[in-house]
DRENDO-1510 file (C-alpha; in Angstrom, 1 decimal, always signed):
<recs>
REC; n; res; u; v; w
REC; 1; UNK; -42.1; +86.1; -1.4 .
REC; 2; UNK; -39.5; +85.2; +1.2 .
REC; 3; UNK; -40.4; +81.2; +0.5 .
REC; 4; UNK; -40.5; +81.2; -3.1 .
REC; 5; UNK; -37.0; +83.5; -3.1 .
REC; 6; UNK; -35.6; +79.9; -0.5 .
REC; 7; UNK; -37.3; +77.6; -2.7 .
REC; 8; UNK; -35.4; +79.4; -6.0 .
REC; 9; UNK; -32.4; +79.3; -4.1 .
REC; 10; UNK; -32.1; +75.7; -3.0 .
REC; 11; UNK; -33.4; +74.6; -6.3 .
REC; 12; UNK; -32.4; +76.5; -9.1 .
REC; 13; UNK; -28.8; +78.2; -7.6 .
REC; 14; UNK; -27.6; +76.3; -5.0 .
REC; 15; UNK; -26.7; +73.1; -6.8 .
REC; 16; UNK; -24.6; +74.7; -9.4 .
REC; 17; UNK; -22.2; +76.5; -6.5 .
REC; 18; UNK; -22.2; +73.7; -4.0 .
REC; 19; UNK; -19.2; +71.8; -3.7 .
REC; 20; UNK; -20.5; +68.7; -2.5 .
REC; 21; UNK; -21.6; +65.3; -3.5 .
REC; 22; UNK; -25.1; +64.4; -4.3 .
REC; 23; UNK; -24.8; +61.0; -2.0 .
REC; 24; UNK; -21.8; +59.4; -0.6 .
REC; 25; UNK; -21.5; +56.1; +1.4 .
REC; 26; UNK; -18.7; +54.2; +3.3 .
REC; 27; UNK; -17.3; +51.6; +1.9 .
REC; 28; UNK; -14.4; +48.4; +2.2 .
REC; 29; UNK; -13.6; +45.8; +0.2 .
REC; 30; UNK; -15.5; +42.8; +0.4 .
REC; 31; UNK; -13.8; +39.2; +1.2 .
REC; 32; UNK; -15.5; +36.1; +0.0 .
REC; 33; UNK; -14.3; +33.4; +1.2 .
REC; 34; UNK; -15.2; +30.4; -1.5 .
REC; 35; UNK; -14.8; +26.3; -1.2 .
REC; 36; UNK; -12.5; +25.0; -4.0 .
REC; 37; UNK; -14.5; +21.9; -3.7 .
REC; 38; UNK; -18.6; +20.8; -4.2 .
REC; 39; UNK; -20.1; +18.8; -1.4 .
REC; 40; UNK; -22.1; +19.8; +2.1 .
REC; 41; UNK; -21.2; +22.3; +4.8 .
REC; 42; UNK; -20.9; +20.0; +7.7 .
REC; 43; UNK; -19.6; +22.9; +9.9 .
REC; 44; UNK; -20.0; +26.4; +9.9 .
REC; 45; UNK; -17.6; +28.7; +12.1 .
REC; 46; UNK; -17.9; +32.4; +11.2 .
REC; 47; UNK; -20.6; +34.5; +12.5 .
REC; 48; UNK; -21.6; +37.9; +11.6 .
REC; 49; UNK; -19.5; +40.3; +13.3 .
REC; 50; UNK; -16.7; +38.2; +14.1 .
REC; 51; UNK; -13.1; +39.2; +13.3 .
REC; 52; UNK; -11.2; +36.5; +10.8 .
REC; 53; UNK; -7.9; +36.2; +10.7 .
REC; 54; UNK; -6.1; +34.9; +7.7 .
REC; 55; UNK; -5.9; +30.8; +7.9 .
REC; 56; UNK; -8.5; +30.6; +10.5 .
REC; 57; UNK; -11.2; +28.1; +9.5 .
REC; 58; UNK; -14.3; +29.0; +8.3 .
REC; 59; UNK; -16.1; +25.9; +7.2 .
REC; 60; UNK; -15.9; +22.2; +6.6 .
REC; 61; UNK; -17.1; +21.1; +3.2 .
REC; 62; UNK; -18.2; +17.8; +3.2 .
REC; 63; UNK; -17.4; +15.8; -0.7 .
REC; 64; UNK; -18.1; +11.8; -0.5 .
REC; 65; UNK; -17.7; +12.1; -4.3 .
REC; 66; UNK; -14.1; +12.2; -4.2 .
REC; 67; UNK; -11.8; +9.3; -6.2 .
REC; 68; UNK; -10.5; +7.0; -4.6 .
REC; 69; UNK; -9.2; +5.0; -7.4 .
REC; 70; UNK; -5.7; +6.0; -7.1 .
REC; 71; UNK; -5.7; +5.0; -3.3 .
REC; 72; UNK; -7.2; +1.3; -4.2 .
REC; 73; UNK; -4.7; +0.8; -6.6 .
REC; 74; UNK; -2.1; +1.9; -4.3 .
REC; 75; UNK; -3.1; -0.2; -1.3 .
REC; 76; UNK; -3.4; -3.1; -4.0 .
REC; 77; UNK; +0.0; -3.3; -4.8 .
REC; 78; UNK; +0.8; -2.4; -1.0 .
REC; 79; UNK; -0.6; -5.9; -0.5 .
REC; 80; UNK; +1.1; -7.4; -3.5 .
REC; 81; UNK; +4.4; -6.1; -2.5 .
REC; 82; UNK; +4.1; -7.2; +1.7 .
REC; 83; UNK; +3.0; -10.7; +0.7 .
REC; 84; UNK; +6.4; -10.8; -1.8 .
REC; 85; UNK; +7.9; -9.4; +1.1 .
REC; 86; UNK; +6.7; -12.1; +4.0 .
REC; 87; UNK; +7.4; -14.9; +1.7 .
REC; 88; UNK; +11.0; -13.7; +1.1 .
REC; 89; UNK; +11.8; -13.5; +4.7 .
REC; 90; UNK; +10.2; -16.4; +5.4 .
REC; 91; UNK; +12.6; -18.1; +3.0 .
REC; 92; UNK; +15.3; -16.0; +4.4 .
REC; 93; UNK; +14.3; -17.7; +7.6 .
REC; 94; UNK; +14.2; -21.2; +6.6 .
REC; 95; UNK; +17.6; -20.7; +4.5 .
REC; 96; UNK; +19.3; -19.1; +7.9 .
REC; 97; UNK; +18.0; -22.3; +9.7 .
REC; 98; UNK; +19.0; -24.6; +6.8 .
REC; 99; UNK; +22.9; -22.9; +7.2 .
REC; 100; UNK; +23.0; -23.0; +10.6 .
REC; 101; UNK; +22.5; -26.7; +10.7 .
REC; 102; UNK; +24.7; -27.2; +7.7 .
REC; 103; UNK; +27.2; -25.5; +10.1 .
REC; 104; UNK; +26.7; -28.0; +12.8 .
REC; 105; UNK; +27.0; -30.9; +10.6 .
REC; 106; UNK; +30.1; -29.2; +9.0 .
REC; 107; UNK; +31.6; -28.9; +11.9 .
REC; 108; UNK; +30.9; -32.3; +13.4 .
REC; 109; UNK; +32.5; -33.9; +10.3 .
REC; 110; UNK; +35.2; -31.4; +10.3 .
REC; 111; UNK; +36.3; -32.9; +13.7 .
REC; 112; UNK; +35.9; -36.3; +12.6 .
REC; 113; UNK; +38.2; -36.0; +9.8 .
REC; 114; UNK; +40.5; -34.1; +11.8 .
REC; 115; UNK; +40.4; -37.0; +14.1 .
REC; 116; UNK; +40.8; -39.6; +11.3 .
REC; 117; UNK; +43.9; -37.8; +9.8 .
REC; 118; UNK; +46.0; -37.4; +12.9 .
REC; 119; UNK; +45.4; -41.2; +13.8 .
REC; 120; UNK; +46.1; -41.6; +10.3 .
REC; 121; UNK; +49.8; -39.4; +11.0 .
REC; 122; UNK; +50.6; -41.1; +14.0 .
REC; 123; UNK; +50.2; -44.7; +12.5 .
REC; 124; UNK; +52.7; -43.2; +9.4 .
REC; 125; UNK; +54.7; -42.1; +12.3 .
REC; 126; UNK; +54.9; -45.1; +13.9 .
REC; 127; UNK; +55.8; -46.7; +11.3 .
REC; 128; UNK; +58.5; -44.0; +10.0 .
REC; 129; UNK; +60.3; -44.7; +13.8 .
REC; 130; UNK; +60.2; -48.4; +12.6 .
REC; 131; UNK; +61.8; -48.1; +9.6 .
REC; 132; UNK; +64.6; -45.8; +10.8 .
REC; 133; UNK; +65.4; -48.2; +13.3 .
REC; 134; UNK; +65.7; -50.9; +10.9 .
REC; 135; UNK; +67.8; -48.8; +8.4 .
REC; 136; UNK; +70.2; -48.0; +10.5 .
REC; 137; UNK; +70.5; -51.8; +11.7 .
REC; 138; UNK; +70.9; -52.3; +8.2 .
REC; 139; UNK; +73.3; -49.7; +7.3 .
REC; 140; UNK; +75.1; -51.3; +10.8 .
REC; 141; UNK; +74.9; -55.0; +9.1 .
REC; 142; UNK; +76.3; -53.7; +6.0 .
REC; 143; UNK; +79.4; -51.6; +7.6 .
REC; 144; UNK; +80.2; -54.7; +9.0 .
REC; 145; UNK; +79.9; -56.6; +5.3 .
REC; 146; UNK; +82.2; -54.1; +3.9 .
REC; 147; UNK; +85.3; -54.7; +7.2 .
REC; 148; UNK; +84.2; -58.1; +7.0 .
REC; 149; UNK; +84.9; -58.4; +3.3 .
REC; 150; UNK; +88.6; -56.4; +3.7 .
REC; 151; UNK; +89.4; -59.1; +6.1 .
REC; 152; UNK; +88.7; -61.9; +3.5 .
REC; 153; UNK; +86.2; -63.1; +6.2 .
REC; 154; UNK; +83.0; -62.9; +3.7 .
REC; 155; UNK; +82.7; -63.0; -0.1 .
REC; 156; UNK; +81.6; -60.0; -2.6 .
REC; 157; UNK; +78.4; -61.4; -3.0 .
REC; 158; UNK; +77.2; -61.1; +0.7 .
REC; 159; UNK; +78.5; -57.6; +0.7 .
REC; 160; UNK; +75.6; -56.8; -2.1 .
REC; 161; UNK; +73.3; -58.3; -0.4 .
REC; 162; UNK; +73.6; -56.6; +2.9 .
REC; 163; UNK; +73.8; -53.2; +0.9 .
REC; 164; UNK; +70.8; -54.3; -1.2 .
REC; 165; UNK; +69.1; -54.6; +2.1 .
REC; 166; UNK; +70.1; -51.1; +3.5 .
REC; 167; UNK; +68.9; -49.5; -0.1 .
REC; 168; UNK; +65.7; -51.0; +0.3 .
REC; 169; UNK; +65.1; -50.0; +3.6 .
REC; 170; UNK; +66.3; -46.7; +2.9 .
REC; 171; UNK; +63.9; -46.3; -0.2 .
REC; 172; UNK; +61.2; -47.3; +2.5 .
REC; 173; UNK; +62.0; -44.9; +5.1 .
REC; 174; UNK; +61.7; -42.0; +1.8 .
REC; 175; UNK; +58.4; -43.4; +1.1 .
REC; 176; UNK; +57.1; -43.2; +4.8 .
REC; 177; UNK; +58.2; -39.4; +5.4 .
REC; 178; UNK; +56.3; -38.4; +1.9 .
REC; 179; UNK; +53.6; -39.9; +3.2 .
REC; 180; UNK; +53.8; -38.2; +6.3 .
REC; 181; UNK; +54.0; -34.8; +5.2 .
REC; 182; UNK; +51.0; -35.4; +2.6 .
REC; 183; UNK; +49.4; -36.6; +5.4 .
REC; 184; UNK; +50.3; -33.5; +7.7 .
REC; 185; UNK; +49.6; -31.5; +4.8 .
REC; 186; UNK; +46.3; -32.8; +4.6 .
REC; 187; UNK; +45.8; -32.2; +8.5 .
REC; 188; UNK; +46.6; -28.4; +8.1 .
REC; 189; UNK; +43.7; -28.6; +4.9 .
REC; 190; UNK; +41.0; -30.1; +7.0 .
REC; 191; UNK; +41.6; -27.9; +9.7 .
REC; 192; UNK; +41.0; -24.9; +7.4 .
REC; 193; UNK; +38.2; -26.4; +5.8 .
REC; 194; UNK; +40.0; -27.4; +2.6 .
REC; 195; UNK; +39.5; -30.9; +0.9 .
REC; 196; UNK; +41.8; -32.0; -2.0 .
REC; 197; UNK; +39.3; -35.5; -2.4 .
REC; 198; UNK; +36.5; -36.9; -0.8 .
REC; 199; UNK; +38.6; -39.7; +0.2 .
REC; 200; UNK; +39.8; -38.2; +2.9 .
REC; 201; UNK; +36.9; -37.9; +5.2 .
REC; 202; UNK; +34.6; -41.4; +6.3 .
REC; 203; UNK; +31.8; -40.3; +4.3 .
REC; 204; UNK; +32.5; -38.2; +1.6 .
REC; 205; UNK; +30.6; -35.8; +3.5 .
REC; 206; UNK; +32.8; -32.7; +4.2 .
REC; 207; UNK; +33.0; -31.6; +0.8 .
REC; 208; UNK; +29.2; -31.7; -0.1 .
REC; 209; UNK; +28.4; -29.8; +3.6 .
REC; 210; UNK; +30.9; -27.0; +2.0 .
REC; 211; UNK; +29.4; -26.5; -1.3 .
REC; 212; UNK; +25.9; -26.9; +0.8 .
REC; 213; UNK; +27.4; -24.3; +2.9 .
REC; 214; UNK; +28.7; -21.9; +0.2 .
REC; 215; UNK; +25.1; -22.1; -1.5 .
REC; 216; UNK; +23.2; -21.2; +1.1 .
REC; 217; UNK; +25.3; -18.2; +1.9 .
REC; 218; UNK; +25.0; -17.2; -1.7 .
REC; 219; UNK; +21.4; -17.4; -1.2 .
REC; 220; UNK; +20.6; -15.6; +2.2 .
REC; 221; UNK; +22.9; -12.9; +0.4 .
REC; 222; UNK; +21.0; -12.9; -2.6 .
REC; 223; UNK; +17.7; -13.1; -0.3 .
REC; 224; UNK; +18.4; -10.0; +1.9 .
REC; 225; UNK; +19.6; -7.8; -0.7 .
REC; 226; UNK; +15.6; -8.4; -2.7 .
REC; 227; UNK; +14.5; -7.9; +0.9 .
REC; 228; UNK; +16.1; -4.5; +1.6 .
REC; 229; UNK; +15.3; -3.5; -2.6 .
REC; 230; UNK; +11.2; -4.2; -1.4 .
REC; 231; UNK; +11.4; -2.8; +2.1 .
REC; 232; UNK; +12.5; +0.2; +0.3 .
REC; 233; UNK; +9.9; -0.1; -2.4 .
REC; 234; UNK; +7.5; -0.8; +0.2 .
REC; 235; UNK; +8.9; +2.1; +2.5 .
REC; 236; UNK; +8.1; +4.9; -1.2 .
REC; 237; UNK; +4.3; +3.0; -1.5 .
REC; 238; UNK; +3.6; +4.0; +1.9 .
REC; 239; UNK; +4.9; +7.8; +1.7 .
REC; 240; UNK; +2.4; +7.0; -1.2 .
REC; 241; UNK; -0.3; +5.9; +0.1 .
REC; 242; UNK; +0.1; +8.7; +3.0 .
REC; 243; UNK; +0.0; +11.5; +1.0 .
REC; 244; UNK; -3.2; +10.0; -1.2 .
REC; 245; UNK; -5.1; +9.1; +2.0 .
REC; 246; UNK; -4.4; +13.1; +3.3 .
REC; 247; UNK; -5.5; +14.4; -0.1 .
REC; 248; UNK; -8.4; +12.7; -0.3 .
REC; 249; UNK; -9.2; +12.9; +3.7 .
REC; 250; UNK; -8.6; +17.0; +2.6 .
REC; 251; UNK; -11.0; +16.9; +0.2 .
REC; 252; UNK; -13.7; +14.5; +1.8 .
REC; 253; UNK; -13.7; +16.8; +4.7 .
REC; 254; UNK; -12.1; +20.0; +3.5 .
REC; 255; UNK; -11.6; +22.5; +5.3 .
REC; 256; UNK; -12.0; +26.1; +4.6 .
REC; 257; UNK; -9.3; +28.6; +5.3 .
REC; 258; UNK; -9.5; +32.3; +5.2 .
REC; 259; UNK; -6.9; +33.8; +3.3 .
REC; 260; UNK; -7.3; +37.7; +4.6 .
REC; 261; UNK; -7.9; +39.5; +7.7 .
REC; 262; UNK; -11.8; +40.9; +7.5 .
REC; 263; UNK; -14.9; +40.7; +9.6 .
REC; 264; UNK; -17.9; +38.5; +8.7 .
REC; 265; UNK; -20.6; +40.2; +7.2 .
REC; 266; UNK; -22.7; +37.4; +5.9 .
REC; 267; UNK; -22.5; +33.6; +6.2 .
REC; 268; UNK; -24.2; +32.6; +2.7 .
REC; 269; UNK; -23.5; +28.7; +3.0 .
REC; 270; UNK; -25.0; +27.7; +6.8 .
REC; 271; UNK; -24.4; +24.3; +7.7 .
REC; 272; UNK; -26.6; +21.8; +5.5 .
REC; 273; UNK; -26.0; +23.7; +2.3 .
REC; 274; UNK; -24.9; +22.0; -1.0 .
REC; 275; UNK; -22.7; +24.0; -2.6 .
REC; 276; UNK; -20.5; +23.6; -5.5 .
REC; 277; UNK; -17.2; +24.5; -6.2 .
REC; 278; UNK; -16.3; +28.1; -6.4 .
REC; 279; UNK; -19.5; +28.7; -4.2 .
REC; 280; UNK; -19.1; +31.8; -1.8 .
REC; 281; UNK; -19.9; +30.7; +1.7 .
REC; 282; UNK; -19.1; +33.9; +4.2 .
REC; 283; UNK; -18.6; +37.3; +3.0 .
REC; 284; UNK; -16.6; +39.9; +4.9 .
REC; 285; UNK; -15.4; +42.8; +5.2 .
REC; 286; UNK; -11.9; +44.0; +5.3 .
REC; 287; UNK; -12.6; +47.0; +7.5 .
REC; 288; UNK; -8.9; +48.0; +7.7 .
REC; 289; UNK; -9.3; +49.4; +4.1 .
REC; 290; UNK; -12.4; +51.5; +4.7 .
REC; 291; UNK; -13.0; +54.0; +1.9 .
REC; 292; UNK; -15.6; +56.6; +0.8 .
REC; 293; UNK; -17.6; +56.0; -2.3 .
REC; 294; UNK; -18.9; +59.6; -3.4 .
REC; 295; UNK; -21.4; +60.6; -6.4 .
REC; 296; UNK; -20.6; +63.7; -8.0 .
REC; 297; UNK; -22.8; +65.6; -10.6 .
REC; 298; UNK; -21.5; +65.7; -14.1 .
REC; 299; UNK; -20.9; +70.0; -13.8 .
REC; 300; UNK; -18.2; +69.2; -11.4 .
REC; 301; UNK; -16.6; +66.6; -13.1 .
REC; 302; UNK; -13.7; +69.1; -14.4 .
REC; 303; UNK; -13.2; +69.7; -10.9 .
REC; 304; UNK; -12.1; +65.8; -10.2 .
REC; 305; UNK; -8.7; +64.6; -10.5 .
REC; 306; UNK; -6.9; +61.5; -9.2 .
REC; 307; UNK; -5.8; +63.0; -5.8 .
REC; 308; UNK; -8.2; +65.5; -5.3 .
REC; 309; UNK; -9.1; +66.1; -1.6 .
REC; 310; UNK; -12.4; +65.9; +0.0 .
REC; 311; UNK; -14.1; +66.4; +3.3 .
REC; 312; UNK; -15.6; +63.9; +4.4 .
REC; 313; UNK; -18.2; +64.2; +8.0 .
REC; 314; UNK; -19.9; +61.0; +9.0 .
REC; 315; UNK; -21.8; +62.8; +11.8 .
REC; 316; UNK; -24.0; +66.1; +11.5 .
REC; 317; UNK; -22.1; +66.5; +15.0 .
REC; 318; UNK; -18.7; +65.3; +14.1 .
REC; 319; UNK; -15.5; +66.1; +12.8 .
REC; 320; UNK; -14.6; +66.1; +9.5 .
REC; 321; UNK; -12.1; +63.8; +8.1 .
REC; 322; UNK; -10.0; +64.0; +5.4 .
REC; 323; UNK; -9.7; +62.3; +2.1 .
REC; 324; UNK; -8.8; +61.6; -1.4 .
REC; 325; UNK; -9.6; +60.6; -4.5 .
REC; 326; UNK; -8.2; +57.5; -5.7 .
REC; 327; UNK; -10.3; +56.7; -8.6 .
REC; 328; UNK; -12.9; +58.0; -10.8 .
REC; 329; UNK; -15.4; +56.0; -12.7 .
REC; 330; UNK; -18.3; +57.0; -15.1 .
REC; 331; UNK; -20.1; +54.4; -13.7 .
REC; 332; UNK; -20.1; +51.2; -11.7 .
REC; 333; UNK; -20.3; +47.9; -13.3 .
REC; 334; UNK; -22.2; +45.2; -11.1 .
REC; 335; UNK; -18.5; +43.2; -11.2 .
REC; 336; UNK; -17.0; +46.0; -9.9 .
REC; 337; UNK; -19.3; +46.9; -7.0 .
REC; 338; UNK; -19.2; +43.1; -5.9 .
REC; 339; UNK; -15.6; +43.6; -4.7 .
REC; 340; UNK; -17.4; +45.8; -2.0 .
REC; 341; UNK; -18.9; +44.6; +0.7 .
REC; 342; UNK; -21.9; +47.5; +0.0 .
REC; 343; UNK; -23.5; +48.8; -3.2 .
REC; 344; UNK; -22.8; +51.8; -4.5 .
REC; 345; UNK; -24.9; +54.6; -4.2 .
REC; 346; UNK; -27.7; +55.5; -6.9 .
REC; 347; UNK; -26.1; +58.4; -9.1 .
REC; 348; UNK; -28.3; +59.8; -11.7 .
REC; 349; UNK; -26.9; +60.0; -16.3 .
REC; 350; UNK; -23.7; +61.7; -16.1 .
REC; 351; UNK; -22.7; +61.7; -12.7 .
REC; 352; UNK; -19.2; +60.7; -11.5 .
REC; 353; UNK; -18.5; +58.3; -9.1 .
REC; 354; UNK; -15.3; +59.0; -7.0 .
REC; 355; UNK; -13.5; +56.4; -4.8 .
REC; 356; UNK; -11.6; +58.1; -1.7 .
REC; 357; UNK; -9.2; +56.9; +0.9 .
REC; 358; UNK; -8.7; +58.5; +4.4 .
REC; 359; UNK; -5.5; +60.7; +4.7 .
REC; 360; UNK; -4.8; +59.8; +8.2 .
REC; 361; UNK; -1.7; +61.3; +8.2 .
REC; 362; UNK; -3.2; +65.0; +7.5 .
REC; 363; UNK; -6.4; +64.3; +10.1 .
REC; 364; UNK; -5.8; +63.7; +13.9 .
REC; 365; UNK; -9.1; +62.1; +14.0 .
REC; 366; UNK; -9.0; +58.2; +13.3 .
REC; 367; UNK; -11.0; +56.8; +10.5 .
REC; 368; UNK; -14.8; +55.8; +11.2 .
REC; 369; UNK; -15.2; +52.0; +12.7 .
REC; 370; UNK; -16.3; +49.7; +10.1 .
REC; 371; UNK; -19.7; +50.3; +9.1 .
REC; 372; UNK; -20.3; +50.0; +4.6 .
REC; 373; UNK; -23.5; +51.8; +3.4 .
REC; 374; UNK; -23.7; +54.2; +5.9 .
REC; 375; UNK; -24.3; +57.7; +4.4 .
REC; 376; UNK; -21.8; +60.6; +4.8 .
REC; 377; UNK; -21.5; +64.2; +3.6 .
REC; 378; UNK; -18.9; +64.7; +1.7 .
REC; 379; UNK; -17.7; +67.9; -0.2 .
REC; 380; UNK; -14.6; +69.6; -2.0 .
REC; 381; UNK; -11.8; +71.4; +0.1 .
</recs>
């Protein structure tokens, strides 16, 4: 009598006044770290049970798939543009060459009609001191005419003569000293590299050499602004080419970076694995957001509420923790329960499944280490 009265108890009684779950587990959201690209994994370093820190790598996905056809094209015109380059300097060299010589040959003719012009000058001046001496013998012969002809000594007509003369000479003298300052004039203009004719150098030379000279400075300015326009062009291809070469380096061996703190639960993709893009290739465990999934029986779902607290004891022998309900659900989808890094427990029609966090600031004890799936008690306070 005294086992069938138990057996009525725990069957028929007890369920409808207990406060406690049918089954409840531990539970943390799971972290799958995917590959954005398809290829090999050439490199697995996660291992179950490690910690991962965000941005540590995890893998290296191998792709030899990836296009390249951007790159080619860039290095193509790369070429293009450093062969345009190396033939403009190379010009640029042979037209700094070219000026330079034209410089020398200037200058050599420059002193030559220098020379020219000043013997030239000193010649004219030669001749200038000439005729001054003879004018003034001449204005001397015909000052004497003049007394002479006051006298009565000589007649008109010699008079005339003698002044004829000094006219003459003086007309001379006039021309010499215009042709000494055009010639003077004409030093000062060599000397500054200024030609008014051909004529006045031996060969006619000085004023081709300065049009030869102007040209070619024209040219090497012309030359070295199209160099410095391509060395810039060339300078942007290369940033270019840089950044395609990383981004296809990237994703011919791409690395894989986690982007949460967890621990490695599972490494899905080992090394050898082709996987394609989107593929998961470690799954973890964020253990620092360990909650309690619960399963309550439908008679108690009045009872639930967002908030509601729970005891929760992970040990027959330990101390129970406290908790909360953060979410209730009627059931699990299998989307849902993949963002856990365990399944949910099996909960029978019309039961309630009941997501709880630890209140650590109500329980002295510290949350349970990190271990999804394992079965707890856990009941209403």
């Amino acid at each position: 009598m005294a086992f069938i009265g138990w057996l009525l108890l725990t069957t028929l009684f007890e369920p409808w006044v207990s406060t406690s779950a049918t089954r409840a587990v531990l539970n943390a959201p799971a972290v799958l770290i995917t590959t954005p690209i398809s290829g090999t994994v050439t490199a697995q370093y996660a291992q179950n049970g490690q910690a991962i820190q965000p941005g540590q790598p995890v893998a290296t996905v191998k792709n030899t798939t990836v296009a390249r056809d951007a790159l080619t094209t860039l290095l193509t015109q790369r070429l293009e543009l450093q062969g345009h380059l190396d033939d403009l300097r190379s010009h640029l060299q042979a037209d700094q060459r070219m000026l330079d010589y034209t410089n020398g040959q200037y200058k050599k003719y420059q002193q030559a009609s220098v020379s020219q012009l000043q013997s030239t000058y000193e010649s004219i001046q030669a001749q200038q001191d000439a005729t001054s001496a003879k004018l003034e013998e001449l204005d001397a012969k015909y000052a004497r005419a003049m007394a002479l002809e006051r006298d009565g000594a000589i007649s008109a007509a010699a008079v005339e003569q003698a002044r004829s003369e000094a006219d003459a000479a003086r007309s001379e003298a006039d021309a010499m000293d215009q042709n000494a300052d055009s010639v003077g004039a004409g030093i000062d203009a060599a000397k500054r590299g200024i030609y008014v004719s051909a004529g006045q150098d031996s060969n006619g030379q000085l004023p081709q050499l300065s049009q030869r000279r102007a040209d070619l400075q024209n040219s090497i300015k012309d030359e070295e602004a199209q160099a410095d326009a391509l060395g810039t062009q060339l300078a942007n291809l290369n940033q270019l080419i840089d950044h395609e070469q990383g981004r296809v380096q990237t994703l011919s061996d791409y690395v894989v970076k986690a982007y949460s703190a967890g621990t490695a639960q599972e490494v899905v993709a080992p090394v050898g694995t082709q996987v394609s893009a989107g593929s998961t290739l470690v799954r973890a465990t964020d253990c620092n957001k360990t909650d309690v999934v619960a399963v309550f029986p439908a008679r108690m779902a009045s009872r639930l509420n967002i908030g509601t607290e729970l005891r929760v004891r992970v040990n027959d022998g330990a101390r129970a923790r406290d908790a909360h309900i953060t979410q209730l659900l009627p059931k699990a989808t299998e989307s849902m329960q993949n963002g856990f890094s365990a399944p949910f427990p099996y909960a029978e029609d019309g039961s309630v499944y009941a997501l709880a966090q630890w209140d650590n600031d109500r329980s002295n004890a510290a949350p349970p280490t990190c271990m999804p799936g394992r079965s707890v008690t856990a009941s209403l306070m």
